[in-house]
C-alpha positions in Angstrom: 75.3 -20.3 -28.8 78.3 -22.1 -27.4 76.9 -22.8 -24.7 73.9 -24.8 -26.5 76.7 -26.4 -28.6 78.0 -28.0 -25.6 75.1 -28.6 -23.5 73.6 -30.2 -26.9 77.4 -32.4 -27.1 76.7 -33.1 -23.3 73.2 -35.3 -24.0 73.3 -36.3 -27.2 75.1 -39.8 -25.9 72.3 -40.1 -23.1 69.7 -39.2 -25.3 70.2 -41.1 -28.6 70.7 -44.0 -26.0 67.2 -43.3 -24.1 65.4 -42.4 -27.3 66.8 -44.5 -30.0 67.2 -47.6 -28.1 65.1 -47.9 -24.8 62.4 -45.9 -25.9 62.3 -47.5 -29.9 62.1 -50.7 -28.7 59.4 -50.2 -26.5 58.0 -48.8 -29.2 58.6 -51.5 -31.1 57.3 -54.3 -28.9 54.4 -51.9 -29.0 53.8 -52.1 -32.6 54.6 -56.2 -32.9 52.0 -57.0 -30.0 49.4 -55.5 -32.7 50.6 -58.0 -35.1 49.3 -61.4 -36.6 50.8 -64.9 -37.2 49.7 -66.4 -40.6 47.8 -69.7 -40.1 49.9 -71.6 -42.9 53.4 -70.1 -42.9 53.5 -69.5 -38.9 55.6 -66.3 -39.9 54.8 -63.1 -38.2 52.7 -60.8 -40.6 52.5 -57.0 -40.0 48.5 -55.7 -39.8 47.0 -54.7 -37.1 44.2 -56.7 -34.4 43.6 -57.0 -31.1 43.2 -60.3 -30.6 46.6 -60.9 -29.2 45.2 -58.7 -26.0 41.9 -60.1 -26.0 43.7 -64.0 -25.6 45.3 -62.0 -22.0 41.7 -61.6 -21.0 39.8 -64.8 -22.4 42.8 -67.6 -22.4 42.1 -68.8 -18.8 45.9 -69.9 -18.1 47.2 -66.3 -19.7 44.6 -64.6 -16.7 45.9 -67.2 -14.3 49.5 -66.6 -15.2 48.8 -62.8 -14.5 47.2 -62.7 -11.2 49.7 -65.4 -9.8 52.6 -63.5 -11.1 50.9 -60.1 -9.4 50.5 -62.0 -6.2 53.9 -63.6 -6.1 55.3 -59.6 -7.0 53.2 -58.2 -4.1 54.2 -60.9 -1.8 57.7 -60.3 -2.2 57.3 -56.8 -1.9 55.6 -57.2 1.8 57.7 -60.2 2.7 61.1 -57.6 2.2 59.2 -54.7 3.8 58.2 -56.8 6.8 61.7 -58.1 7.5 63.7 -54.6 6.3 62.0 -52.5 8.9 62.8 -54.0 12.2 65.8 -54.7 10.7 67.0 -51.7 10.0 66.0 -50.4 13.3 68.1 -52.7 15.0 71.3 -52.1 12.6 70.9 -48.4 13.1 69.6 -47.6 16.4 70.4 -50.8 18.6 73.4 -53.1 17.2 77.1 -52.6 17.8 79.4 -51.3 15.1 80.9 -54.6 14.5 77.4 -56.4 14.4 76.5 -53.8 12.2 79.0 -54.7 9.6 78.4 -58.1 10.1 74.4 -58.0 9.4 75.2 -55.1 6.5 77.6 -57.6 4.6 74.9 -60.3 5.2 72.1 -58.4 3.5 74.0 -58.0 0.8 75.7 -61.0 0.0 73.5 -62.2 -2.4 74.6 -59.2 -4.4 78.5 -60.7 -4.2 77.6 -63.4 -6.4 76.2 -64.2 -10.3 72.1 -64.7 -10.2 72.2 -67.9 -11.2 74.2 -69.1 -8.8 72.1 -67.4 -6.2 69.1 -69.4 -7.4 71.0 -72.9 -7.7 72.0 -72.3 -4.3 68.5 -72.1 -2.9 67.7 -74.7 -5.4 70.0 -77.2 -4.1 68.8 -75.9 -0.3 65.4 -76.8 -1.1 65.9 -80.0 -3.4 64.4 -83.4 -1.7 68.0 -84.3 -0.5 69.1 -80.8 0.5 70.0 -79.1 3.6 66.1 -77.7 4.8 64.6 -81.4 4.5 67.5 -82.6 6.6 67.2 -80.0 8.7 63.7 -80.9 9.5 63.8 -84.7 9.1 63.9 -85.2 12.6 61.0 -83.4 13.6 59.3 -85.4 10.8 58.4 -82.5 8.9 59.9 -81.6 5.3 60.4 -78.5 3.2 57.8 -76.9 1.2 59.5 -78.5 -2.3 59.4 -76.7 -5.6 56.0 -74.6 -5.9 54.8 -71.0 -5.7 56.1 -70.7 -1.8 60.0 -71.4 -2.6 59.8 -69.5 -5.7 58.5 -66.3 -3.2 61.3 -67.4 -1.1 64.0 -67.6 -3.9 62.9 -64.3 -5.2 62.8 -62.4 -1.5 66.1 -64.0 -1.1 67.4 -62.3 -4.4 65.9 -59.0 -4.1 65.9 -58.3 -0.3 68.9 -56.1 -0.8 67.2 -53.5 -2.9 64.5 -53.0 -0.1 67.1 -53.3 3.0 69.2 -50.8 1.8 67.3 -47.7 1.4 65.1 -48.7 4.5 68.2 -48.8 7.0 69.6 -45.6 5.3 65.8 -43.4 6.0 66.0 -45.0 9.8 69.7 -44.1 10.3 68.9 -40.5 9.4 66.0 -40.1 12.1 66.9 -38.3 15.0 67.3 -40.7 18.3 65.3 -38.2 20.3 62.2 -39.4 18.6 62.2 -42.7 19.4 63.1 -41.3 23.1 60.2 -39.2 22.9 57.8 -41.6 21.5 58.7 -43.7 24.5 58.4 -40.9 27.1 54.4 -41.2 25.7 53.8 -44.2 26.8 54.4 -45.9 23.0 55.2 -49.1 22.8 58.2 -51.0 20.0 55.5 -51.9 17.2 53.3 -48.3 18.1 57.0 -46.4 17.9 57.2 -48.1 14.5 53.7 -47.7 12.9 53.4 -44.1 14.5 56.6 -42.7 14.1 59.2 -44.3 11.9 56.8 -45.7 9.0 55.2 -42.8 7.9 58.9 -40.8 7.9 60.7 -44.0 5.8 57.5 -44.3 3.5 59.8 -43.1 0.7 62.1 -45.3 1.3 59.9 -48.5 1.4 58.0 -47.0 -2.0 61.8 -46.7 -3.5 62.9 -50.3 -2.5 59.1 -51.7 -3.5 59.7 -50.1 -7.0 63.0 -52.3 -7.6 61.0 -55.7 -5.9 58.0 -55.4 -7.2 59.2 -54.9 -10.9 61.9 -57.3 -10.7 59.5 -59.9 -9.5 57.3 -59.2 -12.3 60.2 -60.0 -15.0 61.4 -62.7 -13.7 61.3 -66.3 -14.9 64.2 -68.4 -14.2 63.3 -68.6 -10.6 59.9 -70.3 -11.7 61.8 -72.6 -14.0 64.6 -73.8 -11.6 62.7 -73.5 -8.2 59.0 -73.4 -9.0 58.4 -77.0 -10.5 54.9 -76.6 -12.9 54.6 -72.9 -11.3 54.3 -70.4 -14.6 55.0 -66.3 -14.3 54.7 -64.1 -17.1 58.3 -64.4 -18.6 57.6 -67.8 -18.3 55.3 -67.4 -21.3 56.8 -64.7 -23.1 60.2 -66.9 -22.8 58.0 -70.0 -24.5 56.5 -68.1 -27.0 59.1 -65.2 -28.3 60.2 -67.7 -30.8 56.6 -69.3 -31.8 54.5 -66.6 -31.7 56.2 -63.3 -31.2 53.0 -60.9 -31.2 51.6 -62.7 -28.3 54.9 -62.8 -26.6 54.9 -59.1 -27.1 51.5 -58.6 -25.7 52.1 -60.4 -22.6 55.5 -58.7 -22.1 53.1 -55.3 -22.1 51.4 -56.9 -19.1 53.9 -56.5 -16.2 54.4 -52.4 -17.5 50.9 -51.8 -17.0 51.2 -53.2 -13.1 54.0 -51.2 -12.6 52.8 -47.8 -14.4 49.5 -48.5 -12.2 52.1 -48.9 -9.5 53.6 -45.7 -9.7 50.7 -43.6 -10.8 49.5 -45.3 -7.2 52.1 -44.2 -5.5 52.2 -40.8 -7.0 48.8 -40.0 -5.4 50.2 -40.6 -2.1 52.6 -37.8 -2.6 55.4 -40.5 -1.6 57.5 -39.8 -5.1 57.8 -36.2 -4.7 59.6 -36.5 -1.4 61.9 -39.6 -2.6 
């Protein structure tokens, strides 16, 4: 019994805050994305209807702002996985101590500083007077401006961290022999990769993927400061959470559904279980 007492003393902190906050207002935003706007008050009226959802499907610019938002997500997520593997193979198996410390407290610098000083930085890089279109002025080129590209860019730049990390851990842990051995066969640097140390960091890159792809899918200030006209999901929750709350609340529903079919993706693999 005293045992119960204590174990029941020893969650009820974690659990009133995972039940009665996370989990009720999730709940919550739920319930409100069933809701209605009256016509002639514009106040939110309780009921129940589905046309906030169907607007998602048949509001051409709420479909757009989906996929573009998925694609910017994904692109993100195979951007940092493209530059996190090689790296982390040369901070673990090939660079000096010292360069090691160097490249680790480069990779997670942005991490030292506030987010949105991390994205005025790369604003201010990639504003019409800043540092990439002088860097490129004399070959008579210029940046790629404010769009979808520099708001991949921005977010990669912000989130590389959370895929760098666990990646460079997995490769540190593999034994040195089998890179020797994959060698001895006649395997060359990109076979040694995809053959060998891919399929044995795979849970690393699904744990780093889980924390870019769904921070990618939130975001919003990136698209407002670096992104010009480009519009992501939070971009029209943010613009209507005041005016129309129920649709806000259905579009917010929207980025969980791409990461629950995320992870129920994932869990087919069998990657999860070994994470």
């Amino acid at each position: 019994m005293k045992r119960r007492a204590r174990l029941a003393g020893l969650l009820a902190l974690p659990m009133l805050w995972l039940i009665g906050i996370y989990i009720f207002s999730l709940v919550m935003l739920l319930v409100t994305a069933f809701w209605k706007i009256d016509s002639f008050t514009g106040k939110v009226s309780p009921g129940f209807t589905l046309q906030n959802f169907q607007q998602l499907f048949i509001n051409p610019s709420y479909l757009t702002t989906s996929l573009r938002t998925l694609g910017i997500a994904l692109a993100v997520t195979a951007i940092s996985i493209v530059v996190s593997v090689p790296l982390g193979i040369f901070m673990a198996k090939v660079a000096s101590p010292w360069l090691r410390g160097l490249l680790a407290a480069s990779i997670t610098l942005p991490l030292w500083a506030g987010y949105l000083v991390k994205v005025l930085a790369v604003r201010v890089t990639f504003t019409e007077d800043g540092f990439v279109n002088w860097l490129l002025a004399p070959l008579g080129a210029s940046g790629p401006g404010f769009g979808p590209l520099t708001v991949i860019i921005t977010l990669t730049y912000l989130w590389l961290p959370y895929m760098a990390v666990p990646v460079y851990t997995a490769i540190r842990q593999l034994p040195p022999n089998l890179f020797d051995a994959s060698a001895d066969l006649g395997a060359g640097a990109w076979r040694t990769i995809g053959a060998v140390v891919l399929p044995l960091i795979r849970p690393a890159i699904i744990a780093g993927s889980i924390f870019t792809f769904s921070l990618s899918l939130g975001d919003y200030l990136v698209a407002k400061f670096v992104g010009k006209s480009t519009q992501m999901i939070g971009s029209v929750i943010a613009a209507n959470i005041t005016l129309n709350p129920p649709i806000a609340a259905a579009f917010a529903l929207v980025p969980i559904a791409f990461v629950v079919i995320y992870l129920v993706g994932v869990q087919r693999t069998g990657a999860l279980e070994r994470m």
